[in-house]
VOKOLRO-127854 format. One record per atom (N, C-alpha, C): residue number from 1; atom name; x negated, y negated, z. Coordinates in Angstrom, 1 decimal, m for minus. Example, Ala and Ser with C-alpha at 12.3 -4.5 7.8 and 13.67 -1.06 7.14 Angstrom:
REM residues 2
{r 1 "N" {m13.2 5.7 7.8}};
{r 1 "CA" {m12.3 4.5 7.8}};
{r 1 "C" {m13.2 3.3 7.8}};
{r 2 "N" {m12.8 2.2 7.1}};
{r 2 "CA" {m13.7 1.1 7.1}};
{r 2 "C" {m12.9 0.0 7.9}};
This chain:
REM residues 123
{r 1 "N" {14.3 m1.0 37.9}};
{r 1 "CA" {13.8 m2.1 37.1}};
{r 1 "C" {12.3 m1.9 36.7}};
{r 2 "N" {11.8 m0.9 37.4}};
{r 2 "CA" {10.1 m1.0 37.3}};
{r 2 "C" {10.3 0.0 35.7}};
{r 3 "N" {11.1 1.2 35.6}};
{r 3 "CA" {11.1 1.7 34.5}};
{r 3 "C" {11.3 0.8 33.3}};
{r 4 "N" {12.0 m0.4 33.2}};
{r 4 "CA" {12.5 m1.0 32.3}};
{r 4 "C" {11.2 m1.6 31.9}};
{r 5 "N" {10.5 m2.5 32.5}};
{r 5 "CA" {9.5 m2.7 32.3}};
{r 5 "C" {8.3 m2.4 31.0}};
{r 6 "N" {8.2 m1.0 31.9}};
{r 6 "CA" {7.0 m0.4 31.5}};
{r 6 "C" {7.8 0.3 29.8}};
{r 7 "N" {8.8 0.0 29.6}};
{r 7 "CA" {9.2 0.6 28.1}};
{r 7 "C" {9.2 m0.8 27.1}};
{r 8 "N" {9.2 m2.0 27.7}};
{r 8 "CA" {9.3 m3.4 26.8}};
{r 8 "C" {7.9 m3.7 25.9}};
{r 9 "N" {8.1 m3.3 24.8}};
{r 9 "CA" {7.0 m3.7 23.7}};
{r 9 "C" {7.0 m5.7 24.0}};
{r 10 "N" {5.0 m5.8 24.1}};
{r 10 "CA" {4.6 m7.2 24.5}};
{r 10 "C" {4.9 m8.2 23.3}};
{r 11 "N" {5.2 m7.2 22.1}};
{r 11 "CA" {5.1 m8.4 20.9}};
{r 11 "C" {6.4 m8.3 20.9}};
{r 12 "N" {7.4 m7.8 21.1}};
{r 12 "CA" {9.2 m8.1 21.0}};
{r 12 "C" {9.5 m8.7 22.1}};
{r 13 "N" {9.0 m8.2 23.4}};
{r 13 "CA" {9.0 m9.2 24.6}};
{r 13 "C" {8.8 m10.5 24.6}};
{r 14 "N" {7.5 m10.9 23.7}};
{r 14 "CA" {7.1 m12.2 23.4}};
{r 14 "C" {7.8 m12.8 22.9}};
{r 15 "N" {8.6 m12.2 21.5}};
{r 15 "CA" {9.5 m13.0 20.9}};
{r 15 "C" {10.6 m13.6 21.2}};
{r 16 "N" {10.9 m12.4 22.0}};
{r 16 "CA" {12.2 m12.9 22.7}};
{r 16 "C" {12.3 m13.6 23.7}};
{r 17 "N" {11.1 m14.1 24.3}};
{r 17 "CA" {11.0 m15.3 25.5}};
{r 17 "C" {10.7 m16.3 24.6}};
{r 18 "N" {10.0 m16.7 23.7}};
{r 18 "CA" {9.9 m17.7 22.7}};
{r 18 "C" {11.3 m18.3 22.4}};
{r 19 "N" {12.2 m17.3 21.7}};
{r 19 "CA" {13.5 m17.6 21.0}};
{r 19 "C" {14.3 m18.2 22.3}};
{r 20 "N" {14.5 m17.4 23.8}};
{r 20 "CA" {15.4 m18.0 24.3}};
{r 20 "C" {14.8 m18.7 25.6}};
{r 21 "N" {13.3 m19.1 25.1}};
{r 21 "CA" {12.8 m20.4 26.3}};
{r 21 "C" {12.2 m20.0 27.1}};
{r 22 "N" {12.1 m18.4 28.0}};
{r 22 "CA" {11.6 m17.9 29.1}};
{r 22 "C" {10.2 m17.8 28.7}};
{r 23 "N" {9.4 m17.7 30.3}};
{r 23 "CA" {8.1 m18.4 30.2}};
{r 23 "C" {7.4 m16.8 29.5}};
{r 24 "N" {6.3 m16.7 29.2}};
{r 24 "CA" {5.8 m15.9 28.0}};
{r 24 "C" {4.6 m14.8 28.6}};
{r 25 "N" {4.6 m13.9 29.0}};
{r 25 "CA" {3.4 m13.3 29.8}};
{r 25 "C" {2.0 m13.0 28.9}};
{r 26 "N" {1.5 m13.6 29.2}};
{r 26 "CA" {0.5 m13.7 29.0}};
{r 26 "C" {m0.8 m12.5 29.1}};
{r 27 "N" {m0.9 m11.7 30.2}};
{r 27 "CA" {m1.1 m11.0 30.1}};
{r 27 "C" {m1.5 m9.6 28.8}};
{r 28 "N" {m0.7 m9.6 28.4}};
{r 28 "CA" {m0.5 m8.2 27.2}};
{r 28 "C" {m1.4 m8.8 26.3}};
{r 29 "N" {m1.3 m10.0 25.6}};
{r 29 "CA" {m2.0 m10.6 24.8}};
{r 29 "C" {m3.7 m10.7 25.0}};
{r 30 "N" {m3.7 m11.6 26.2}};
{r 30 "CA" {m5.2 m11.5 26.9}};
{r 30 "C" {m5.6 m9.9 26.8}};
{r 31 "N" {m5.0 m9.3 26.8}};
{r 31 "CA" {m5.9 m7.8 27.1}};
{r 31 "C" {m6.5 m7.4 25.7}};
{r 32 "N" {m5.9 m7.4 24.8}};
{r 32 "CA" {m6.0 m7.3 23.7}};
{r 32 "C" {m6.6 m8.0 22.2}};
{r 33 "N" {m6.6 m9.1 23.2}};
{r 33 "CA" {m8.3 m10.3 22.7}};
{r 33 "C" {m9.2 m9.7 23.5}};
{r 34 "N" {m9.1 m9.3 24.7}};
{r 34 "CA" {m10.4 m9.2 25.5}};
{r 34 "C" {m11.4 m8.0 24.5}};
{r 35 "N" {m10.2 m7.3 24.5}};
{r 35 "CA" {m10.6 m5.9 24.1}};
{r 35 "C" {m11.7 m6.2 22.7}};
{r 36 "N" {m10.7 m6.7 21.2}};
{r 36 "CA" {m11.6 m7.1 20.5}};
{r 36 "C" {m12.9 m7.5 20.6}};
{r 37 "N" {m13.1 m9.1 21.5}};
{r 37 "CA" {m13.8 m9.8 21.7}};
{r 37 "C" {m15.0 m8.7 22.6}};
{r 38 "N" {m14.7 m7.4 23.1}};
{r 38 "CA" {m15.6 m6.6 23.7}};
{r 38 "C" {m16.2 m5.9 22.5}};
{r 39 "N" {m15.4 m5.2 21.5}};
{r 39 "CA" {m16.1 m4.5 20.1}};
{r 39 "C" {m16.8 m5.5 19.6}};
{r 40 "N" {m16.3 m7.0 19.3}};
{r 40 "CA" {m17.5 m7.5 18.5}};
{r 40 "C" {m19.2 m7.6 19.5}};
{r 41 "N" {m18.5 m8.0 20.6}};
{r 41 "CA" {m20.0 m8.3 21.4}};
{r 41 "C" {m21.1 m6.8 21.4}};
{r 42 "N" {m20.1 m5.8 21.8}};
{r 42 "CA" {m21.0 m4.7 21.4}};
{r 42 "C" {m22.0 m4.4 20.3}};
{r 43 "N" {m21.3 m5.0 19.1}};
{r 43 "CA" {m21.8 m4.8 17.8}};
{r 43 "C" {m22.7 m5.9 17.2}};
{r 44 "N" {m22.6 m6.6 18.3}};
{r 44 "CA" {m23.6 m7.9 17.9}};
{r 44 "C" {m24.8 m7.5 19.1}};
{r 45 "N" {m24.7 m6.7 20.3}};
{r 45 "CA" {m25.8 m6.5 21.0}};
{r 45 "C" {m26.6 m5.2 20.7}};
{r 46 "N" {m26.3 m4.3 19.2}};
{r 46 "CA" {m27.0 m3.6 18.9}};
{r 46 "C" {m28.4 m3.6 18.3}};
{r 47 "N" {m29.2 m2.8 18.5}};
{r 47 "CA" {m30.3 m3.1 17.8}};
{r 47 "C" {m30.1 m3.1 16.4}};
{r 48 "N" {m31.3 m4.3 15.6}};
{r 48 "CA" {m31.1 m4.9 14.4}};
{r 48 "C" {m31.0 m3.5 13.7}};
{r 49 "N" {m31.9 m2.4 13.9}};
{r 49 "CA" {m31.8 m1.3 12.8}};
{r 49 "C" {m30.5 m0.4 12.9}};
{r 50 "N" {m30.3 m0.5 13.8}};
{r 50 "CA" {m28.6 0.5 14.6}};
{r 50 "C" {m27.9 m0.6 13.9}};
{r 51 "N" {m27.9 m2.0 13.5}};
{r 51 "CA" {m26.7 m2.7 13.4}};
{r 51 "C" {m26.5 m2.9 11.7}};
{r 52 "N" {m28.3 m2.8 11.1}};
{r 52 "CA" {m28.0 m2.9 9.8}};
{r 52 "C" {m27.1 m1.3 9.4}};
{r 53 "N" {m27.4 0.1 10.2}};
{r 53 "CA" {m27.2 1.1 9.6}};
{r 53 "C" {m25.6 1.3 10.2}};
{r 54 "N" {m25.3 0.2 10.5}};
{r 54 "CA" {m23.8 0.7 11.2}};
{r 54 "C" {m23.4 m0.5 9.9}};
{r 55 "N" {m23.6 m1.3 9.7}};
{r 55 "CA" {m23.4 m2.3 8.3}};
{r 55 "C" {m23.0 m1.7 7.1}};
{r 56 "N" {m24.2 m1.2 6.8}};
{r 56 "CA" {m24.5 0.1 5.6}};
{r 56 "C" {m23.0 0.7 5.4}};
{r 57 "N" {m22.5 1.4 6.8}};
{r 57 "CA" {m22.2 2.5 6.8}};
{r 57 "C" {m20.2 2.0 6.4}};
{r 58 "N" {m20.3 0.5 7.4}};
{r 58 "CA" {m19.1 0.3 7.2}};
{r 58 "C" {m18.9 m0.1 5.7}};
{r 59 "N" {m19.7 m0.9 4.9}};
{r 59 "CA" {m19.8 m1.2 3.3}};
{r 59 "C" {m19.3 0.0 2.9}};
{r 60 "N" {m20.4 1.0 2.9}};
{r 60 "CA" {m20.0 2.1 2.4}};
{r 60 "C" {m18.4 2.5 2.3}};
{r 61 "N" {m18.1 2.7 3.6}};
{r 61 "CA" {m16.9 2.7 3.9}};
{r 61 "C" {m15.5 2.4 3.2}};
{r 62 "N" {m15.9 0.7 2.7}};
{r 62 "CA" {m15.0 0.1 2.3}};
{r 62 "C" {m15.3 0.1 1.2}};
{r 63 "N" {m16.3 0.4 0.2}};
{r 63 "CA" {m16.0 0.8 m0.9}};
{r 63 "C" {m15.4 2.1 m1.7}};
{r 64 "N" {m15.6 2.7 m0.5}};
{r 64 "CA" {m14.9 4.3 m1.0}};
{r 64 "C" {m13.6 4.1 m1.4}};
{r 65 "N" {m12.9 3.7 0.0}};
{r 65 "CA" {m11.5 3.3 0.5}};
{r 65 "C" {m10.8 2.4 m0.9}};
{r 66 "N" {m11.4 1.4 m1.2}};
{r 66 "CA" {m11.2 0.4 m2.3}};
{r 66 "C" {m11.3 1.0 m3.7}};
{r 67 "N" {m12.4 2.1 m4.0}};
{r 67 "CA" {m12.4 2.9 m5.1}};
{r 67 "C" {m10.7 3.9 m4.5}};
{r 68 "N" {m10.8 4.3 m4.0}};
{r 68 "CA" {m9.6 5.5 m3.4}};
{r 68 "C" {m8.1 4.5 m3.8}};
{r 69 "N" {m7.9 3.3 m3.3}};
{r 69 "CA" {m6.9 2.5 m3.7}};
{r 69 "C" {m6.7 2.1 m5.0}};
{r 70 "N" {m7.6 1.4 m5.5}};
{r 70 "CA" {m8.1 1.5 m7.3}};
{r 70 "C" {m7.3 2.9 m8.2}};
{r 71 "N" {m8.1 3.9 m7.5}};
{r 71 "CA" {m7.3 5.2 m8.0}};
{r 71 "C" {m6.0 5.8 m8.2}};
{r 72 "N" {m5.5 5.5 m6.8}};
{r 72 "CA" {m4.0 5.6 m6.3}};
{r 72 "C" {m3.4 5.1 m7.6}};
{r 73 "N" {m3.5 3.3 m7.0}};
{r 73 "CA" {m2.3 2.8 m8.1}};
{r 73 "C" {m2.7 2.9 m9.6}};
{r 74 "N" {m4.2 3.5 m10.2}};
{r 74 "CA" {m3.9 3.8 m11.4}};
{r 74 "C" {m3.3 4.9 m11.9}};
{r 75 "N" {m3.2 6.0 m10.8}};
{r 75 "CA" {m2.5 7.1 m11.1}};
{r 75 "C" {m1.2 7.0 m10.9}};
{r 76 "N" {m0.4 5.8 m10.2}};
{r 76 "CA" {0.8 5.7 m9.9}};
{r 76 "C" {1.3 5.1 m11.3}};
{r 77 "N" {0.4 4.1 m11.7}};
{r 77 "CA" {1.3 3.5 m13.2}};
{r 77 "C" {1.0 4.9 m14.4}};
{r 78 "N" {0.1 5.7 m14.5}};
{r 78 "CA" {0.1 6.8 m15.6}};
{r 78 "C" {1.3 7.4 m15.1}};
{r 79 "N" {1.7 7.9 m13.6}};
{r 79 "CA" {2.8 8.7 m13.6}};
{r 79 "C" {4.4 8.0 m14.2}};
{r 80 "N" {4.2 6.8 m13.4}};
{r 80 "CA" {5.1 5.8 m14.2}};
{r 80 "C" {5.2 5.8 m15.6}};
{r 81 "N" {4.2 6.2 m16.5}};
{r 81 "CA" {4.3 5.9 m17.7}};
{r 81 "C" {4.8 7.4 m18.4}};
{r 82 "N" {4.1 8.5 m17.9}};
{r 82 "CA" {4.5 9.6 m17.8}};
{r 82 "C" {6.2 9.8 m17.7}};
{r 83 "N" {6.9 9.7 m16.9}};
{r 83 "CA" {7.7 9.5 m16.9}};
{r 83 "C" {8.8 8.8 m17.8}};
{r 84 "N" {8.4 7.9 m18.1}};
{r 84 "CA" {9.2 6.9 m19.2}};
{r 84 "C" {9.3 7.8 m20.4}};
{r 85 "N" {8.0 8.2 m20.6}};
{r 85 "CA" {8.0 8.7 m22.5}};
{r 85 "C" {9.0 10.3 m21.4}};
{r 86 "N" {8.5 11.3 m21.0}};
{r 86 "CA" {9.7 11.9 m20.6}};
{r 86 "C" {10.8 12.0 m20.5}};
{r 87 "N" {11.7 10.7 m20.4}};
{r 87 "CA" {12.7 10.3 m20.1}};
{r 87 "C" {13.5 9.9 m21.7}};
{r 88 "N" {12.3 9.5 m22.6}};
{r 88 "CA" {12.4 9.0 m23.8}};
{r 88 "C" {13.1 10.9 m24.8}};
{r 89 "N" {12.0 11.7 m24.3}};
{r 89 "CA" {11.6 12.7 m25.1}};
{r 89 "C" {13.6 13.3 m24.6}};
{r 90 "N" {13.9 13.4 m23.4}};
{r 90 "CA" {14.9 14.2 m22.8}};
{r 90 "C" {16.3 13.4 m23.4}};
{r 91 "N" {16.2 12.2 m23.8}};
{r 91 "CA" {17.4 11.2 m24.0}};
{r 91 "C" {17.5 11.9 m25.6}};
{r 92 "N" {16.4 11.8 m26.2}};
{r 92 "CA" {16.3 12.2 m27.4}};
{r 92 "C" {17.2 13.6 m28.0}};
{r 93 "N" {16.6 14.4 m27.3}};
{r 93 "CA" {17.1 16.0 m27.2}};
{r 93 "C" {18.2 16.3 m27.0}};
{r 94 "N" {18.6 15.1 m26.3}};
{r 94 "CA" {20.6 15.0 m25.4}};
{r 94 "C" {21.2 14.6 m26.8}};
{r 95 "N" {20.7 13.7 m28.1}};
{r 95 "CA" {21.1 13.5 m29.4}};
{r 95 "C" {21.4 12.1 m28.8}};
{r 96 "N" {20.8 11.2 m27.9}};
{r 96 "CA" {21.1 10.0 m28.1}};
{r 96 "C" {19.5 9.6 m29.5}};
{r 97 "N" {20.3 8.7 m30.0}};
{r 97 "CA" {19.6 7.9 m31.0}};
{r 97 "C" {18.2 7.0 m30.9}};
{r 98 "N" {17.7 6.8 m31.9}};
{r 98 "CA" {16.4 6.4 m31.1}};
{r 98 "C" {16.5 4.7 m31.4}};
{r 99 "N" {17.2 4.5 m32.1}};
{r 99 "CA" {17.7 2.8 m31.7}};
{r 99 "C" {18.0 2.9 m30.2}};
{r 100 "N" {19.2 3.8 m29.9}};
{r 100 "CA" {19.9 3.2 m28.4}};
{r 100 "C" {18.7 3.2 m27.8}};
{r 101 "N" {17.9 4.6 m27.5}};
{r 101 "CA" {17.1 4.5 m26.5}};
{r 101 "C" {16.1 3.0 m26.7}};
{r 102 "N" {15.9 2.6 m27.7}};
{r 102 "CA" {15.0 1.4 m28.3}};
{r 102 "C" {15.9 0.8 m27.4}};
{r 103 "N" {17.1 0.1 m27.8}};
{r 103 "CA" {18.5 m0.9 m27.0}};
{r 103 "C" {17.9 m0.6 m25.8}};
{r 104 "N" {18.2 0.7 m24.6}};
{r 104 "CA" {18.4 0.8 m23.6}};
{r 104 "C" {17.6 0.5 m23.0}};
{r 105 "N" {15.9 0.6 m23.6}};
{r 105 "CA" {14.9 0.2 m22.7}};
{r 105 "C" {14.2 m1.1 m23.2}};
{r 106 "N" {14.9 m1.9 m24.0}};
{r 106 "CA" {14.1 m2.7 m24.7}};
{r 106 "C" {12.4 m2.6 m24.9}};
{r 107 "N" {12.6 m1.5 m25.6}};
{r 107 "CA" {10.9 m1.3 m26.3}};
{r 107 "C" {11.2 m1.2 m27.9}};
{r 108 "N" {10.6 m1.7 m28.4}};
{r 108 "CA" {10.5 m1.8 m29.9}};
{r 108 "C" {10.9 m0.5 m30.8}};
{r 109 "N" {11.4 m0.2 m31.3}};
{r 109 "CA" {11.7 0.9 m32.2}};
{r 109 "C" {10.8 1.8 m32.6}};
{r 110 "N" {9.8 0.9 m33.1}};
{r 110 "CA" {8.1 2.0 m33.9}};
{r 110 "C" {7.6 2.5 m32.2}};
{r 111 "N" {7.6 1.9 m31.5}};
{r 111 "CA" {7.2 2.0 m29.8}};
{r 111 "C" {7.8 3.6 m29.5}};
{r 112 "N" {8.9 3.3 m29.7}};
{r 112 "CA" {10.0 4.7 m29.5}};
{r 112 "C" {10.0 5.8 m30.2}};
{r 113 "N" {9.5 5.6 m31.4}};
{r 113 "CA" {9.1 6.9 m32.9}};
{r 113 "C" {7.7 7.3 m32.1}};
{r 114 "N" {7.1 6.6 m32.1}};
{r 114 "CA" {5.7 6.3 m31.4}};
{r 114 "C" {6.0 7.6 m30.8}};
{r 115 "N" {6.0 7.1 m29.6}};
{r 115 "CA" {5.8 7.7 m28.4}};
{r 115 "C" {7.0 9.4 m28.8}};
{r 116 "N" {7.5 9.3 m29.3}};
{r 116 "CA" {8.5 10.8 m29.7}};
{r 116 "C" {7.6 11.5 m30.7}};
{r 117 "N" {6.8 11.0 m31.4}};
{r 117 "CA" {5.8 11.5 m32.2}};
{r 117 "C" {4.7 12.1 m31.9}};
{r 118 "N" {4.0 11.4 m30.7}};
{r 118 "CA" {2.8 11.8 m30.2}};
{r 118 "C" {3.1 13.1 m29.3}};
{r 119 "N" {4.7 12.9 m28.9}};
{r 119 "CA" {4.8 14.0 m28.5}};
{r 119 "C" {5.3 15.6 m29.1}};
{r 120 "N" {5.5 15.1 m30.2}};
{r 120 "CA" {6.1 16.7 m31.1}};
{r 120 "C" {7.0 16.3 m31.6}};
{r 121 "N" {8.0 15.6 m31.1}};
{r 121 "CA" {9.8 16.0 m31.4}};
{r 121 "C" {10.0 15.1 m32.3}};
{r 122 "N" {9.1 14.1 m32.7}};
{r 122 "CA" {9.4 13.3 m34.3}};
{r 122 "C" {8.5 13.9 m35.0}};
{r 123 "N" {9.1 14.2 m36.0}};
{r 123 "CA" {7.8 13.9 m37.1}};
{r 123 "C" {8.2 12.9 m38.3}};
């Protein structure tokens, strides 16, 4: 029994005494506020110059991280777009039409010349 125990995750534990009534241990939870409630007190008992430069540092931080995310998903929608006109250019080549492909992706016709133009294979 003592094995079983010690393998029970406290947040699925929890749940499942919630769902079927049994009383809720309390413990796992408390530890894990305590703990937080220990990093902020820390960080509030630093000296003012340690605490602006640990400030600084976490700003810093989160602007990098937020420029780094900003980046991601702009490079995710060029690849996305990347893609499309590739898909456009390869449909093309196969001898489907540039209506269908217009039809199949509902993008405008000149959109579809467009984009097969800029890349070589219309003129």
């Amino acid at each position: 029994m003592d094995g079983i125990a010690r393998n029970i995750n406290p947040f699925t534990d929890f749940g499942f005494k919630k769902l079927f009534g049994e009383q809720v241990s309390k413990e796992g939870i408390q530890e894990k506020i305590f703990a937080k409630v220990m990093d902020i007190a820390e960080l509030v008992n630093l000296d003012k110059k340690v605490r602006k430069a640990y400030e600084e540092s976490l700003k810093h931080y989160r602007d990098l991280k937020n420029a780094l995310d900003s980046s991601e998903a702009k490079g995710e929608a060029q690849g996305r777009e990347m893609e499309k006109r590739n898909s456009f250019i390869n449909f093309y080549k196969a001898g489907v039409s540039v209506e269908t492909i217009s039809q199949a992706t509902q993008l405008d016709i000149k959109a579809v010349k467009a984009i097969l133009t800029d890349s070589g294979i219309l003129e």
